[in-house]
C-alpha positions in Angstrom: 0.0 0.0 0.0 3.0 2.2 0.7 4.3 1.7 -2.9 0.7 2.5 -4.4 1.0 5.4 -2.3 4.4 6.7 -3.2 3.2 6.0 -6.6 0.7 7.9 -7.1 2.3 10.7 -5.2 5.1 10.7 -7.8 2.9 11.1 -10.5 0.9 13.4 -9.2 4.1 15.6 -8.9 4.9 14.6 -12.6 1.7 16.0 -13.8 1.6 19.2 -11.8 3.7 21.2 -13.7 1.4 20.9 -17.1 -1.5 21.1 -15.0 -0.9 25.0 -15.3 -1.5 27.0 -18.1 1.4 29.0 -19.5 -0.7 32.6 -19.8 -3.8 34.1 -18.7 -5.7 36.3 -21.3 -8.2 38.6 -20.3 -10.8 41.2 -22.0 -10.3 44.3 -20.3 -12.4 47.2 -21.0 -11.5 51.0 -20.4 -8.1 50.7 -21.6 -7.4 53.8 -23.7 -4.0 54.8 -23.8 -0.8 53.8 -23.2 -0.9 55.3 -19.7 -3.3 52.6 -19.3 -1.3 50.0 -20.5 1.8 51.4 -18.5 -0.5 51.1 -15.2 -2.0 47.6 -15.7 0.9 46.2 -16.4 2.6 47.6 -13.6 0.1 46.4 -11.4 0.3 42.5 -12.8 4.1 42.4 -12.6 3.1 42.8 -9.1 2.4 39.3 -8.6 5.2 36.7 -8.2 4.0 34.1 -10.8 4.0 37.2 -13.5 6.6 36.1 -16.0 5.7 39.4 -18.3 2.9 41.5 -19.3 1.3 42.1 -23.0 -1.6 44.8 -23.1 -3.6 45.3 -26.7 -4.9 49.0 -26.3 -6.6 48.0 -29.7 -8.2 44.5 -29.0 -8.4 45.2 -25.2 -6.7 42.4 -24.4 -4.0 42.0 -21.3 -2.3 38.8 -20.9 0.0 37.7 -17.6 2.8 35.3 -18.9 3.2 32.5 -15.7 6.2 31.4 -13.9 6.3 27.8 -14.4 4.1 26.0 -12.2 3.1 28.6 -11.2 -0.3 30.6 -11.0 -2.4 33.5 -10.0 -6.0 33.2 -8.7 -9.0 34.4 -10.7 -10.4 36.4 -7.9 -6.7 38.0 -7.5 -6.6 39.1 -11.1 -10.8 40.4 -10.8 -9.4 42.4 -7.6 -6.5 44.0 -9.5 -7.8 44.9 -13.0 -11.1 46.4 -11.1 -9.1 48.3 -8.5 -7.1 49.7 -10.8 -10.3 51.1 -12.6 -10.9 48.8 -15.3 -13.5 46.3 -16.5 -12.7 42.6 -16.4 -14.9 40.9 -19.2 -13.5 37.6 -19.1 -10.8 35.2 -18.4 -9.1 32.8 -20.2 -6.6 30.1 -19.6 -4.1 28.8 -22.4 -1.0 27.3 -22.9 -0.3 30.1 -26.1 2.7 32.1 -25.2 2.7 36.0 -25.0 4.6 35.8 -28.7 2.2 34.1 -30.0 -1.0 36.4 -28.6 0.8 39.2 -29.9 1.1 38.1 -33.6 -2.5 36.6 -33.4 -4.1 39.7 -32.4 -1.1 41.7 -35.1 -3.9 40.1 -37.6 -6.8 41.0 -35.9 -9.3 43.8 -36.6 -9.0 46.3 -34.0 -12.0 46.8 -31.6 -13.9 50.4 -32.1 -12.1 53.0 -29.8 -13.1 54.0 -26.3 -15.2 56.6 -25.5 -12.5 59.4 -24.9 -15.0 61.5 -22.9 -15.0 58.3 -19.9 -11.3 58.5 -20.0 -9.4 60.5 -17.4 -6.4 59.6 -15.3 -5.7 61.4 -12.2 -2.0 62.8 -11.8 -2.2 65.5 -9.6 -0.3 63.2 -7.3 2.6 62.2 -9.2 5.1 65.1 -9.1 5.0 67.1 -12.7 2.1 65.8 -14.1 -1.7 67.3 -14.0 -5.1 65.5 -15.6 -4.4 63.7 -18.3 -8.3 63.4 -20.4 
């Protein structure tokens, strides 16, 4: 019974590894311009499974590149993108890598732009800057 156990133990460790997926791709809405970007991808290379960021303004799309076997928690991610003022649409889970997101959505139509009028980033707080609408 020991063996069985050890066994299945082993494999179990064998298996964990490719139990994660690679990246996490999410449709993120209210991301406008690049001081978006810059902000939400600050924010994810926050967390110590982010391998790297990739934000498309134009398909308003932000994937988090993982550490391997490693992960970050759907509610984590919710928490982040929404307290950082954004929309979290949806979240998906593949094994694509951040290359290969970035060419697929290079031959993508671009979604319609953003509403510039619902756009404004508060800077009177960072030394330098003022509102940036």
């Amino acid at each position: 019974m020991k063996i069985l156990k050890t066994l299945l133990f082993s494999m179990l460790l064998a298996v964990a590894p490719g139990a994660f997926a690679k990246t996490i791709e999410m449709d993120v809405n209210g991301l406008v311009c690049a001081f978006c970007a810059q902000g939400i991808e600050k924010t994810l290379k926050g967390f110590p499974a982010t391998e790297q960021v990739f934000v498309s303004l134009e398909h308003r799309i932000v994937a988090v590149e993982l550490k391997d076997g490693q992960d970050i928690d759907d509610a984590a991610l919710k928490k982040a993108i929404t307290d950082a003022g954004y929309a979290l649409v949806t979240i998906r889970r593949t094994d694509e890598s951040i290359a290969t997101i970035r060419e697929r959505v290079s031959h993508e139509k671009a979604l319609p732009k953003a509403d510039p009028a619902k756009h404004n980033h508060d800077m009177k707080d960072m030394p330098g800057m003022g509102t940036h609408e």
